[in-house]
C-alpha positions as CSV (number, residue, x, y, z in Angstrom):
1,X,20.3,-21.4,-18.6
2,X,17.6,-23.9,-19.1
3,X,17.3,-24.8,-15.6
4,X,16.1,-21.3,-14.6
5,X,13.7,-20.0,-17.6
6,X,10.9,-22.0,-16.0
7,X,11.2,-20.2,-12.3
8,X,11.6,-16.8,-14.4
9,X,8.5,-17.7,-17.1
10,X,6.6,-18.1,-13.9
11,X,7.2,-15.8,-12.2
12,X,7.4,-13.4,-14.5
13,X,3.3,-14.0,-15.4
14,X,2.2,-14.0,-11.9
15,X,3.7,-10.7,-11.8
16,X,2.0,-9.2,-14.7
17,X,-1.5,-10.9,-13.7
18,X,-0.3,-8.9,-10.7
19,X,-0.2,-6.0,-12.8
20,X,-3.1,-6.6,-15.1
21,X,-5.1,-7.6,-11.5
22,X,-4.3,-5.5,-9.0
23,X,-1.7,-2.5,-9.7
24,X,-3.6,-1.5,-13.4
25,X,-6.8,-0.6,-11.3
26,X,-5.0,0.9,-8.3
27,X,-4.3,4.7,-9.3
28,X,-1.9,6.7,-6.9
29,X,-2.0,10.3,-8.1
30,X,-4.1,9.2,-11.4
31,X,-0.6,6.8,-12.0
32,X,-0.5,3.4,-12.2
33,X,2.4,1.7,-10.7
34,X,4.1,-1.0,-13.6
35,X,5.7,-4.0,-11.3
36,X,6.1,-5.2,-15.3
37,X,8.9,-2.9,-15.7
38,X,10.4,-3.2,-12.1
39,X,10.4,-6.9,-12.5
40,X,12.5,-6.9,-15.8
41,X,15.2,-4.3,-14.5
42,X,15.8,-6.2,-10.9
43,X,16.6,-9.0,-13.5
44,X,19.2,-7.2,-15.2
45,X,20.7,-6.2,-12.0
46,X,21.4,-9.9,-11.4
47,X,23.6,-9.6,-14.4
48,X,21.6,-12.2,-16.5
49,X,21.4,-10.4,-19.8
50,X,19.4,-12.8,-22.1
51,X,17.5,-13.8,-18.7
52,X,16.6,-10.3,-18.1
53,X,15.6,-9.4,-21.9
54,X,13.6,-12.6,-21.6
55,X,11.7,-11.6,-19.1
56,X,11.1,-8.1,-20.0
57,X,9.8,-9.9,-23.7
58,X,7.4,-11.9,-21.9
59,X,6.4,-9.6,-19.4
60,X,5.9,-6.9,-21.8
61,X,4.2,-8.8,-25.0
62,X,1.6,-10.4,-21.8
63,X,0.9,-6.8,-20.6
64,X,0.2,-5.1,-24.4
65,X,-1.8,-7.7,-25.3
66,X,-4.3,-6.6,-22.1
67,X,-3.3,-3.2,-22.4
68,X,-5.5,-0.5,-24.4
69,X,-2.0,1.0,-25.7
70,X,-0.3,0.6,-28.8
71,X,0.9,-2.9,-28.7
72,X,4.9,-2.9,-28.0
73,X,5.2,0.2,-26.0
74,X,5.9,-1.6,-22.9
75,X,7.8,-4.1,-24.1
76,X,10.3,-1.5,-25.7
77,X,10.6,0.3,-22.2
78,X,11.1,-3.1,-20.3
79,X,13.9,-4.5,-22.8
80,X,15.2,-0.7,-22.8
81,X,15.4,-1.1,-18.8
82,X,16.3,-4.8,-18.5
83,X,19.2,-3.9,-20.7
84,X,20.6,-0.9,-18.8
85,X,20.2,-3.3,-15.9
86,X,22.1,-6.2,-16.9
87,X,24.9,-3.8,-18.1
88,X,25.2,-2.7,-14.5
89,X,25.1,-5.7,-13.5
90,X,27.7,-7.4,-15.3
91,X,30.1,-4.5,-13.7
92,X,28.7,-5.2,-10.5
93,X,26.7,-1.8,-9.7
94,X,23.3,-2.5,-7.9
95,X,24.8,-6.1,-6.7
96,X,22.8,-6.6,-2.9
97,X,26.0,-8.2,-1.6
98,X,28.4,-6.0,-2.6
99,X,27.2,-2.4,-2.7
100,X,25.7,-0.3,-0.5
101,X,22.0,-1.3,0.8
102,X,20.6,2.2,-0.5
103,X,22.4,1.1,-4.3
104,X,19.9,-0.8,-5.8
105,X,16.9,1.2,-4.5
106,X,18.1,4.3,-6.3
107,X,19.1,3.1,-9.3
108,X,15.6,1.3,-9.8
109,X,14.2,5.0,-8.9
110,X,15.7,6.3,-11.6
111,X,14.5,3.7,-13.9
112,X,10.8,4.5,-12.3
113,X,11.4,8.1,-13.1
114,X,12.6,7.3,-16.7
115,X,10.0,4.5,-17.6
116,X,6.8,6.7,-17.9
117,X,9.1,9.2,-20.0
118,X,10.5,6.7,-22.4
119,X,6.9,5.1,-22.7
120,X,5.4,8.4,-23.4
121,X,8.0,9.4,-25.9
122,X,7.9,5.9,-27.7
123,X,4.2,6.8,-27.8
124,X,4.8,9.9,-29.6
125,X,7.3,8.4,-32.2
126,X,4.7,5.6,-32.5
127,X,2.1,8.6,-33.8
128,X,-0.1,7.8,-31.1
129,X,-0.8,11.1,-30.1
130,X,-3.3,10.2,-26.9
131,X,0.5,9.0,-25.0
132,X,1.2,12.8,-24.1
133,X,-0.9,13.7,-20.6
134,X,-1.0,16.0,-18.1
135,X,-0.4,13.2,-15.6
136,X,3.3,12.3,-17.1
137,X,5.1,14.0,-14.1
138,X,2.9,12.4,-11.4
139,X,3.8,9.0,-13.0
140,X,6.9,9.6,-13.1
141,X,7.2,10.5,-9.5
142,X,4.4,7.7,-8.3
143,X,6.4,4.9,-10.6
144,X,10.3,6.3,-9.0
145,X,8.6,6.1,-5.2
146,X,7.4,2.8,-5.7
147,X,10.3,1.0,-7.9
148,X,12.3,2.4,-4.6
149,X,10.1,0.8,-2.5
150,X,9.7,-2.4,-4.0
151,X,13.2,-3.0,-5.3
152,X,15.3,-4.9,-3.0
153,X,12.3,-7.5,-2.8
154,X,12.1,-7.8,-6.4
155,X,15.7,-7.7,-6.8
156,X,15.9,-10.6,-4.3
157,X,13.5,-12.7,-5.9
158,X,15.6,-11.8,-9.3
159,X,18.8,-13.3,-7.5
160,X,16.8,-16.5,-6.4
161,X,14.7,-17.3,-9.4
162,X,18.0,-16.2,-12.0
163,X,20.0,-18.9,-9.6
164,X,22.4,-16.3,-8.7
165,X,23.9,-17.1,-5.3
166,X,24.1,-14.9,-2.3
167,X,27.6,-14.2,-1.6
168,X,28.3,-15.2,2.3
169,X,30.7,-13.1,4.3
């Protein structure tokens, strides 16, 4: 376990200067795609519970404390998804060797499409009243696209920095 928390810590904050950099200021549909979320569920997938909760800690504690949200609202959705994630991953659902190549890109749709939702409704339990927009749909949709898109990279560079093995046929 030791061996691979440094490859995971690191990449896990390139990822959210990513975010912080690039992805926070780029608006598609007035939505901001959240790689810090993606990154902690493609962990998960590699089955690497306390790897996966690890990184969705750091990713998310490095992104509230540059974020003008309530501090802990993305963290709570990335350990919420990185913990779904590793559950199917420890049964083997979402696996790139073993399931179909359309698996893992669907199932980190859904968590796109779930993410904004969760945030927002944490938000709203958190009595921060500002969380609820008219935009909540189009992030939804913008955040499900784009986890789609970007999930079998992510969920490769998961496998290789988790040092999972790919399985050879």
């Amino acid at each position: 376990m030791r061996r691979v928390v440094v490859p995971v810590t690191l990449v896990t904050l390139v990822l959210v200067a990513v975010q912080l950099d690039v992805f926070s200021s780029l608006r598609f549909a007035g939505a901001v795609v959240m790689i810090v979320w993606l990154w902690p569920f493609c962990v998960g997938l590699t089955g690497a519970t306390s790897l996966a909760l690890y990184s969705a800690t750091l990713s998310g504690v490095f992104f509230d404390t540059h974020s003008p949200t309530p501090f802990g609202l993305a963290l709570v959705v990335a350990l919420v998804l990185a913990w779904f994630a590793s559950r199917l991953g420890r049964e083997g659902i979402g696996d790139l060797d073993s399931a179909a190549w359309w698996v893992t890109p669907v199932l980190a749709a859904v968590a796109g499409f779930l993410a904004p939702l969760l945030f927002v409704a944490a938000g709203v339990l958190a009595l921060h009243g500002s969380m609820w927009r008219n935009g909540l749909l189009a992030a939804m949709t913008v955040n499900a696209v784009a986890f789609f898109v970007l999930a079998r990279p992510a969920a490769r560079l998961a496998r290789w920095t988790s040092g999972q093995r790919a399985v050879r046929r």
